[in-house]
matplotlib code that plots the C-alpha trace (Angstrom):
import matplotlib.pyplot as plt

x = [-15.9, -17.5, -20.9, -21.6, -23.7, -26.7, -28.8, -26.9, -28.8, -29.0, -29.2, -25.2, -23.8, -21.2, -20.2, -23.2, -21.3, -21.3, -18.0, -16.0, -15.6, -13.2, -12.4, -10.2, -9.5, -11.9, -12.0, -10.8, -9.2, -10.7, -7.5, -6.9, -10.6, -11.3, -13.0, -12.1, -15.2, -15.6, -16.2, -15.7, -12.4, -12.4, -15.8, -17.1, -16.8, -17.8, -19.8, -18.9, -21.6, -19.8, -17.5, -15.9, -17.8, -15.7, -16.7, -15.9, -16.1, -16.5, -15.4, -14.4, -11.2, -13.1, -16.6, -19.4, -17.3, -14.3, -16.5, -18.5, -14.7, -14.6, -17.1, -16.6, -13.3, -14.5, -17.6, -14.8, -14.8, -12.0, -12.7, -11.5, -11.3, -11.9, -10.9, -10.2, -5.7, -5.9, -7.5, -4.1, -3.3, -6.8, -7.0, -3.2, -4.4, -7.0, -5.1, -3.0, -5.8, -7.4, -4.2, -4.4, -8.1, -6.4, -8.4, -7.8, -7.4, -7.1, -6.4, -8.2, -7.7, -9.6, -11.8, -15.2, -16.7, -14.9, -16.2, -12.8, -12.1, -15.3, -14.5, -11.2, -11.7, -14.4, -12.0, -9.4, -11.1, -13.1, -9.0, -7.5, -10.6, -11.3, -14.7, -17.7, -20.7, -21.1, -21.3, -21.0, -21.5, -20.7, -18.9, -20.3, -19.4, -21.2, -21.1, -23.0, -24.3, -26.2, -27.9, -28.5, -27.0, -23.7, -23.6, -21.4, -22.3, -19.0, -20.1, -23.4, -22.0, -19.5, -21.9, -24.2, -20.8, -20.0, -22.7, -25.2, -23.3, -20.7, -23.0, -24.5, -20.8, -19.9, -22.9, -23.0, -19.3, -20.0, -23.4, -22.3, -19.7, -21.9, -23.7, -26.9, -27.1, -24.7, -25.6, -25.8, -26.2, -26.2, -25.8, -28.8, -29.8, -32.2, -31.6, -33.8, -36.7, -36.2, -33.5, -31.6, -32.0, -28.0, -27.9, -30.3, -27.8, -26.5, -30.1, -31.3, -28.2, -29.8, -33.2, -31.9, -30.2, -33.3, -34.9, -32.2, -32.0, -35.6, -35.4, -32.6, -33.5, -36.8, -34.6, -32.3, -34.7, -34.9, -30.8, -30.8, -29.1, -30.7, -30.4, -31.1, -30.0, -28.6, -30.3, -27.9, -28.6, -26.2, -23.5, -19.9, -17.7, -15.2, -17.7, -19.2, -15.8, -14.6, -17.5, -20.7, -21.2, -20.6, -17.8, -19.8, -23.0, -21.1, -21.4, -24.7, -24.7, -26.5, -28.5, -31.7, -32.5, -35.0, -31.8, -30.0, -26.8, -25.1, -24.3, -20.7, -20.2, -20.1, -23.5, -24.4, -22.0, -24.6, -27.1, -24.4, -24.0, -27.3, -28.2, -24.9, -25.8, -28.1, -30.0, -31.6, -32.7, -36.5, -35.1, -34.9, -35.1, -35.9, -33.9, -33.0, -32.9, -30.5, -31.3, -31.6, -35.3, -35.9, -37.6, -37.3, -40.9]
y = [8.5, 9.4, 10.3, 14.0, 14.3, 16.8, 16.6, 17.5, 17.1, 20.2, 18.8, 17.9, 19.8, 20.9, 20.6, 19.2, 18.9, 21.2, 23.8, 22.8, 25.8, 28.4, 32.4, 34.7, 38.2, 40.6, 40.7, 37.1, 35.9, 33.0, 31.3, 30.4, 29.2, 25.5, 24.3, 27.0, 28.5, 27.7, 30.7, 29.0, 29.0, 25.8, 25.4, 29.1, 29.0, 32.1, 32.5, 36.1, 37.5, 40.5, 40.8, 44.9, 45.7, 47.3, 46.6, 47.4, 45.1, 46.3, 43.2, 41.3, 39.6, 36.9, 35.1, 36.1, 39.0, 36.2, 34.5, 37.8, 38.3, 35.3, 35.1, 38.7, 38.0, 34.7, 36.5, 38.8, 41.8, 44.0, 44.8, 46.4, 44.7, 46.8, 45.2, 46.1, 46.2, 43.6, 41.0, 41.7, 38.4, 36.9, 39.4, 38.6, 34.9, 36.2, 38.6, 35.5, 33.2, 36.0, 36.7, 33.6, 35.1, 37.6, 40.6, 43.7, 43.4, 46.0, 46.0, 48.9, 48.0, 50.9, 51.1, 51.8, 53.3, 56.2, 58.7, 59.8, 56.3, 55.4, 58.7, 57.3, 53.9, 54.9, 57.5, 55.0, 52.4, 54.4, 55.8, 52.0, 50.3, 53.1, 53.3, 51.7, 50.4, 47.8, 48.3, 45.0, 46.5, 43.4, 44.6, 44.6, 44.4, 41.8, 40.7, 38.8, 40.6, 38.4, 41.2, 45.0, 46.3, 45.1, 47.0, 49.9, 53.3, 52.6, 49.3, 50.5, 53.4, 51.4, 48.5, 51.2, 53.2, 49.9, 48.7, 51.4, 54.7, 53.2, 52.8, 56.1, 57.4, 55.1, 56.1, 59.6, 59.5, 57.0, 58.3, 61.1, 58.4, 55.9, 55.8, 53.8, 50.1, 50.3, 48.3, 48.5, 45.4, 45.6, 43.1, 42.7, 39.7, 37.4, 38.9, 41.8, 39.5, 37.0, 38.5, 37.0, 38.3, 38.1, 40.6, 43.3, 46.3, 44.4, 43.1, 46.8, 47.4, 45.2, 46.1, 49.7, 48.3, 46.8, 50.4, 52.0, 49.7, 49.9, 54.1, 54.5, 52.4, 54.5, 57.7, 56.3, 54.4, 57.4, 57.5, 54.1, 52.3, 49.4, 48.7, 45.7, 44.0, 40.2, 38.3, 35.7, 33.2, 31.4, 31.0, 30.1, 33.2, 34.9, 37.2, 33.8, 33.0, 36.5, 37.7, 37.1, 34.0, 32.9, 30.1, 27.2, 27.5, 27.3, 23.5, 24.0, 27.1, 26.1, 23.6, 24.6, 26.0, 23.6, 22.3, 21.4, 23.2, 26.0, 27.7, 28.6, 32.0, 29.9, 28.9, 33.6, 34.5, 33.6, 36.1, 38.6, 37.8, 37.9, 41.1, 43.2, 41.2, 42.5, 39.1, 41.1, 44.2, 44.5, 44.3, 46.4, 47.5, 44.0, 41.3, 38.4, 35.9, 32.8, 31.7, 27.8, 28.5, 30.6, 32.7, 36.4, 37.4]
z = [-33.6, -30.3, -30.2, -29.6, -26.1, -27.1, -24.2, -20.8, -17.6, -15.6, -11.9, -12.6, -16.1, -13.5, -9.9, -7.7, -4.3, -1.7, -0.5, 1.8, 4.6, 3.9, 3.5, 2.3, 3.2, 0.5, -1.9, -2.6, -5.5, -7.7, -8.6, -4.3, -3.9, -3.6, -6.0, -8.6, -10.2, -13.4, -16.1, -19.1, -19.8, -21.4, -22.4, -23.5, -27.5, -29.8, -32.8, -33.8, -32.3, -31.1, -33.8, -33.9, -30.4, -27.9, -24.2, -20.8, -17.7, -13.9, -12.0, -14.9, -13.3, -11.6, -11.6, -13.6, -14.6, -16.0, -17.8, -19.3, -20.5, -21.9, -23.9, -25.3, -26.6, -27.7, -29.5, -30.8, -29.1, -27.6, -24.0, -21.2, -17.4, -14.6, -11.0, -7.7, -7.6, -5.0, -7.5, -9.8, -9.6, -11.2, -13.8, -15.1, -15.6, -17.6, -19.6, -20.4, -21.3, -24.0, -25.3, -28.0, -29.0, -30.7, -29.6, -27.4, -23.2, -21.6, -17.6, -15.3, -11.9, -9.4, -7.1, -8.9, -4.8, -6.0, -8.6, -10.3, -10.7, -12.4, -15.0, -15.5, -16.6, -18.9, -20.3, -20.5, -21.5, -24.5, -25.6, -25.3, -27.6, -30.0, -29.0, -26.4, -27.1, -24.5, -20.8, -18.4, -15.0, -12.7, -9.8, -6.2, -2.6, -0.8, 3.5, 5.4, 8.7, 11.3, 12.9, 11.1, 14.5, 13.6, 10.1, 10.2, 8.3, 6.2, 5.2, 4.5, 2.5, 0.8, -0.1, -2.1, -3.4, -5.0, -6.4, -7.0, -7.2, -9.4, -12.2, -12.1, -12.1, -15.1, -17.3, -16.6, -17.6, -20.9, -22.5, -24.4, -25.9, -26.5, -30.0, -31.3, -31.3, -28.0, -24.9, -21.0, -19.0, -15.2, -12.1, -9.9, -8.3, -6.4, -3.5, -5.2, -5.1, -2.7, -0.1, 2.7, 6.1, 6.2, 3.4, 4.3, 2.7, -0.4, -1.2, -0.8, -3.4, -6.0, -5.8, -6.5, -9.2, -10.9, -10.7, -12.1, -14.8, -16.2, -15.1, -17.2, -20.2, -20.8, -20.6, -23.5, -25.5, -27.8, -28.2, -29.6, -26.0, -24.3, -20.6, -19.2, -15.9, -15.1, -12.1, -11.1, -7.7, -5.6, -7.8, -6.6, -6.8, -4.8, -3.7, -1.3, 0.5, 1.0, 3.5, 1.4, 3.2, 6.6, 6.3, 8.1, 5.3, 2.6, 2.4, 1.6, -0.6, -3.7, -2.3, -1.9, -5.7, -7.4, -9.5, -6.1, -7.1, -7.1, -10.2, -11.6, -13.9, -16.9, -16.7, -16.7, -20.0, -22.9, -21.6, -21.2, -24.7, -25.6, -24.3, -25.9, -29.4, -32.2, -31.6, -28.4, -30.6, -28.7, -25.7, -23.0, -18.9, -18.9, -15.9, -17.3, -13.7, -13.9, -10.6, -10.5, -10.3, -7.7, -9.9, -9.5, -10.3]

ax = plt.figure().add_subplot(projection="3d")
ax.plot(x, y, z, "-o")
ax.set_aspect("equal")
plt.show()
C-alpha cells in the first residue's frame, strides 16, 4: 500500500512556475487560460460541514468563486451561481462537475453593476434553494491602469458598481430573508493593505470592502448574521489575464510572496468554508488574509 504523504511543502503543493504571457477579452474564461487554475475540482473533498445550507455565489463560475462552489456542494450544500453571461461557458462545466454531488445548482448569470439584477438573483436564488443563509460575495472587476490619467469615469464607476455597490444591493435585497445562524462572507484583498500603483480604483474597491464588512457585521450582530470578508493575494484567476495584469508581468505574478508562488483558488475554499460553518460561531467583521505572506495587517 502506498504511504499517505501528510506533510506537503508549501513553496510547491501546486504550480511554482511562472505564466506564460497571454490575454483574453474580459471577462475571461478559466477553461481557455494556460495553465488552468486549479479550484479543486479534483482535490476539494467535503466533510458535511454545510450539510442543509443554502448558498449563493457572485462570481462563482470561475476562480476563487469555482472552487467556493466546490467545496459547498462538496460540504453539502445547495447553491446558487451567479456570473457574468459571457462566462456561460465556465459556469456549464461546473454545473456538470456538481451534478454527481447530488445537491442543488442553480445558474444566475447577470450583471451584479446593476441594482435590478442584484434583487433578482437574490430573489431567484432564495425561490430555487428554499431558503439563504449563506452569502459568498466574490465577484469583482479588476484593470490595470499605468497612469490614473488614463482611467475613464466609466471604469471608475463600473469598478465600484461591481465590487462595492453590488453588495450593498445584494444584502439590502437578502436581510430580511436571512434568519439566525446565517452567514455573509465578502471579497476584499491585499490590495486593501498593500496596493499596487497599477490598481489605484480596484484597491480603493477593496479597502471599501473591508469597511463595509466590519460596518455591517456590528449592525447585524444582534440578528444572529456574521460578516466577515476573504483577503486573497496574487492568485491565478481569470481576473489576471483578462486586464488585471499587464500581459508581459504575468511571468512573474506570484513571485515575489514570501512562498515564491502564486496561489490557485483551491488553496481560498476552506476558509470560505470555515467562515459559513458553525465551527466559525465567534466570529465576525473579521478578514481572514490568504496572501502567501504578505500579510494584510
Amino acid at each position: 500500500m502506498k504511504e499517505k504523504k501528510i506533510l506537503i511543502n508549501p513553496l510547491d503543493m501546486y504550480y511554482t512556475g511562472g505564466f506564460e504571457a497571454q490575454s483574453q477579452k474580459p471577462p475571461g474564461i478559466q477553461g481557455r487560460m494556460n495553465p488552468v487554475p486549479d479550484s479543486g475540482e479534483e482535490s476539494y473533498i467535503g466533510h458535511g460541514r454545510l450539510e442543509g445550507r443554502k448558498a449563493l455565489i457572485t462570481g462563482g463560475d470561475s476562480g476563487i468563486g469555482r472552487a467556493v462552489a466546490i467545496a459547498y456542494c462538496r460540504e453539502e450544500a445547495d447553491i446558487a451561481i451567479n456570473y457574468l453571461p459571457d462566462e456561460q461557458p465556465d459556469a456549464e462545466s461546473l454545473a456538470e462537475l456538481l451534478k454527481k454531488e447530488g445537491r442543488k445548482v442553480v445558474l444566475l448569470p447577470g450583471d451584479v453593476s446593476d441594482e435590478n439584477v442584484c434583487n433578482e438573483i437574490v430573489k431567484k436564488a432564495h425561490q430555487e434553494l428554499g431558503g439563504l443563509d449563506i452569502m459568498a460575495l466574490n465577484a469583482g472587476m479588476q484593470i490595470a491602469l499605468e497612469d490614473i490619467s488614463n482611467l475613464s469615469t466609466h471604469q471608475l464607476r463600473k469598478v465600484f458598481e461591481t465590487n462595492v455597490f453590488s453588495m450593498y444591493w445584494i444584502v439590502k435585497a437578502a436581510l430580511p430573508l436571512m434568519p439566525a445562524g446565517s452567514s455573509i462572507i465578502t471579497t476584499s484583498s491585499i490590495q486593501a493593505f498593500q496596493p499596487s500603483k497599477d490598481l489605484v480604483d480596484y484597491a480603493a474597491t477593496k479597502s471599501a470592502i473591508v469597511a463595509f464588512t466590519r460596518a455591517l457585521a456590528k449592525q447585524v450582530a444582534d440578528k444572529g448574521i456574521r460578516v466577515n470578508s476573504v483577503a486573497p493575494g496574487p492568485v491565478w484567476t481569470a481576473l489576471e489575464v483578462s486586464g488585471g495584469q499587464f500581459p508581459d508581468k504575468l511571468p512573474e505574478f506570484g513571485q515575489h510572496v514570501p512562498l515564491k508562488r502564486a496561489g490557485q483558488p483551491a488553496e481560498l475554499a476552506g476558509v470560505y468554508v470555515f467562515l459559513a460553518s458553525n465551527e466559525s460561531s465567534f466570529v465576525t467583521a473579521e478578514v481572514y488574509g490568504v496572501t502567501g505572506g504578505d500579510h494584510t495587517s
